[in-house]
N, C-alpha and C positions, 0 to 999 in steps of 0.2 A: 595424453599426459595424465599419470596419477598425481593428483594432487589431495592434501589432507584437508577434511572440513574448514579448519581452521583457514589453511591458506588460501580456499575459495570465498573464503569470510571473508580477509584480507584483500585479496582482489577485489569483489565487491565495494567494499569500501573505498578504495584507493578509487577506482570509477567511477563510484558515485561522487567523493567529493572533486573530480576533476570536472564532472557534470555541472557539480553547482557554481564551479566557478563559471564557467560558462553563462550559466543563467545568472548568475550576480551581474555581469557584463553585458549584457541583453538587457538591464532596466533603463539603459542609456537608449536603446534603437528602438526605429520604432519599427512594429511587429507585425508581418508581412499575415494578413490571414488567407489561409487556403480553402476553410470550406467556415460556414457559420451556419449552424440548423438552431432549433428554438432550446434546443438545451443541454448545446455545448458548441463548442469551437474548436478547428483545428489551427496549427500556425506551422508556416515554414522553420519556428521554432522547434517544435515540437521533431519533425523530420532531423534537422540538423543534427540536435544532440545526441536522439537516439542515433543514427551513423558514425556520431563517436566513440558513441559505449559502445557500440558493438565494435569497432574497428581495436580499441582497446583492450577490450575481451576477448577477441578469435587474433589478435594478435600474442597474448598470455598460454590462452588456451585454443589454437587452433582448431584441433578435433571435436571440440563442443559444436552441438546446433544453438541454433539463437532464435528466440519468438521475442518482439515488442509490438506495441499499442502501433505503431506504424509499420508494422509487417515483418515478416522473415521467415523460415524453410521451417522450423521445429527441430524435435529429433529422432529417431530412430529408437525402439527400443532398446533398452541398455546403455542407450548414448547420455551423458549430460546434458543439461538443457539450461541455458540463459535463457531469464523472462523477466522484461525489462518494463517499466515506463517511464521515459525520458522526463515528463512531466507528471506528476500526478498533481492536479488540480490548475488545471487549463488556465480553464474562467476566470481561476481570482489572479492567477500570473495577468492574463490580456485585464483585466480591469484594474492592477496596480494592488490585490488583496494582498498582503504577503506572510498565503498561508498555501502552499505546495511543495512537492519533494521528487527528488529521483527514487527510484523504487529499484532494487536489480536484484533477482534472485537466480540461485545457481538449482537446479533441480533433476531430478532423474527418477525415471518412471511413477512421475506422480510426485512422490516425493522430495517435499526440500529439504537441500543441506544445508544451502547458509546463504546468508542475504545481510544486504543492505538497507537503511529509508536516510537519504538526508537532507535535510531542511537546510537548504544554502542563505533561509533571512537568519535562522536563529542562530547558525553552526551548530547544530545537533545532529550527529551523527549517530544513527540506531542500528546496534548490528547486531548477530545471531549467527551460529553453527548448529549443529544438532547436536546436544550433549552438553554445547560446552556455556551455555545460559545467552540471557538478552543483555546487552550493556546500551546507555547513550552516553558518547565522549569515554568512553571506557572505564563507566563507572555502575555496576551491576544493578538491573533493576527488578521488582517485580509489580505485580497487579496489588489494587488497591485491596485493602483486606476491610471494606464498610460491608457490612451485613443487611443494611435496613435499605430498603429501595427508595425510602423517603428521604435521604442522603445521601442520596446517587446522584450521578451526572452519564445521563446517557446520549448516545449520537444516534443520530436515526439521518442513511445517506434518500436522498432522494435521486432515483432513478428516472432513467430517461422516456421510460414509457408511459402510457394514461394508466392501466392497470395496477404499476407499481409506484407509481406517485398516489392512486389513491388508495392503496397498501401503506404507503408510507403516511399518510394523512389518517388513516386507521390508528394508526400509532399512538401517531401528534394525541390523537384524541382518547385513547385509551391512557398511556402514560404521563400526561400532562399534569394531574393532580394529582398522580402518586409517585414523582421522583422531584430532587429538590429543583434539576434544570435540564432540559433538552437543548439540543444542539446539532444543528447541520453547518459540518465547517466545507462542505467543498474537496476533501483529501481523503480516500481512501486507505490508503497509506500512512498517512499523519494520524487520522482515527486506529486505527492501528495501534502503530508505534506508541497513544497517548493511554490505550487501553493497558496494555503491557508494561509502563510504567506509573501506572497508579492513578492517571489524571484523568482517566474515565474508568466507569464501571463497566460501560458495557458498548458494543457498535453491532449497530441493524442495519442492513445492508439488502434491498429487495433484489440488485439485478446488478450484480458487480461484474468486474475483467478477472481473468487469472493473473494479470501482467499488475491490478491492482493491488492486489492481495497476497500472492506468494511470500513476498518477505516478510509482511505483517501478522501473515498465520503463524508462522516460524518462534516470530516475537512473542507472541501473546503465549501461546503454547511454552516456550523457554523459561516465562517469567512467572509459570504458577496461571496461567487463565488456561479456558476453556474459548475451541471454537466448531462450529458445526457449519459444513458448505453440503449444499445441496443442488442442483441443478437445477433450474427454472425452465432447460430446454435443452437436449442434448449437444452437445459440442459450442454451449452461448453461454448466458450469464448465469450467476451463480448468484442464490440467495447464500449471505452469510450472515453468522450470531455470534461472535467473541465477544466475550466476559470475560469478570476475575473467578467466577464461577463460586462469588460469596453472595449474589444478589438472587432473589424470585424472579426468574423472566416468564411470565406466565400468558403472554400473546406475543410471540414474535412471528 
């Protein structure tokens, strides 16, 4: 099915905030875990929803492949691609934080078209086509425009390995007395979304998902920032650096 940037925007969206209801309604149950390693956790959560996005997306758009944080077939070249995470920011869901989002983006050969992030505590809806700019609540956003790095606010994610946690402790300790505040919130996604409009300068990222980051490159890129993904290993995580692309990033 051809459908226009726009209306894979649209779709997204509509998925993602049926997602959030979902997880609005999940802060009542309690939360079955499936795996727990030292630094992260899975939840029968987590499976659920994403089987919904995907049942509501390959029911929209059949002929699409689908990839999420919990599995699925990808696509074929040429073919469309959903790349989905049900939950982006696990942890602070299981510990009551309420700071995570559904993520969904529509993509092909590499390429994203349009995507989703919604934060179901705030109702913040962030979405993006290609072309057609970033909005949140359908109100156009861009990156912050501060120039001085001593007036910034950067995120710095900490990844799950020893290598890129003490990469990301590099950071901590390089840019700690030259930006005004640091920050690790937990969301991929939401670090994103916050850079693209305006409420961070910049997110460092040693060892991310594609399923984390698709819609939020889209974002950032749409709203006037800059982003650079790099592989950290063929076919696995990716180091990423989005800014407003107004700040000195001089070690990331």
């Amino acid at each position: 099915m051809s459908l226009s940037p726009l209306l894979l925007r649209e779709t997204a969206e509509r998925v993602a905030r049926n997602a959030g209801v979902t997880l609005r309604k999940a802060k009542t149950e309690v939360l079955q875990v499936d795996s727990a390693e030292q630094h992260d956790i899975k939840l029968e959560l987590d499976r659920r929803v994403q089987e919904q996005i995907r049942d509501e997306i390959l029911k929209a758009c059949p002929q699409d492949g689908f990839l999420g944080e919990e599995g699925g077939e990808g696509a074929k070249p040429g073919q469309r691609e959903w790349v989905v995470d049900p939950i982006d920011g696990t942890v602070n869901l299981f510990h009551g934080i309420p700071h995570y989002a559904v993520s969904i983006a529509c993509r092909m050969d590499g390429q994203t078209l349009a995507g989703a992030i919604y934060d179901p505590n705030r109702d913040e809806m962030f979405s993006v086509h290609r072309g057609g700019g970033s909005t949140c609540n359908g109100v156009r956003i861009q990156v912050s425009q501060r120039k001085l790095l001593e007036e910034s606010i950067l995120a710095l994610g900490f990844s799950k390995g020893k290598k890129t946690i003490e990469k990301c402790l590099e950071l901590y300790q390089y840019y700690g007395d030259k930006v005004r505040k640091l920050r690790a919130m937990g969301s991929a996604a939401l670090d994103l979304a916050y850079v693209a409009s305006g409420r961070l300068d910049a997110y460092v990222e040693q060892g991310v998902s594609i399923w984390d980051v698709a819609a939020g490159v889209l974002l950032v890129e749409e709203a006037g920032g800059k982003v650079q993904m790099n592989p950290v290993e063929p076919g696995g995580k990716i180091h990423l650096v989005a800014s407003s692309g107004q700040i000195p990033l001089n070690f990331v």
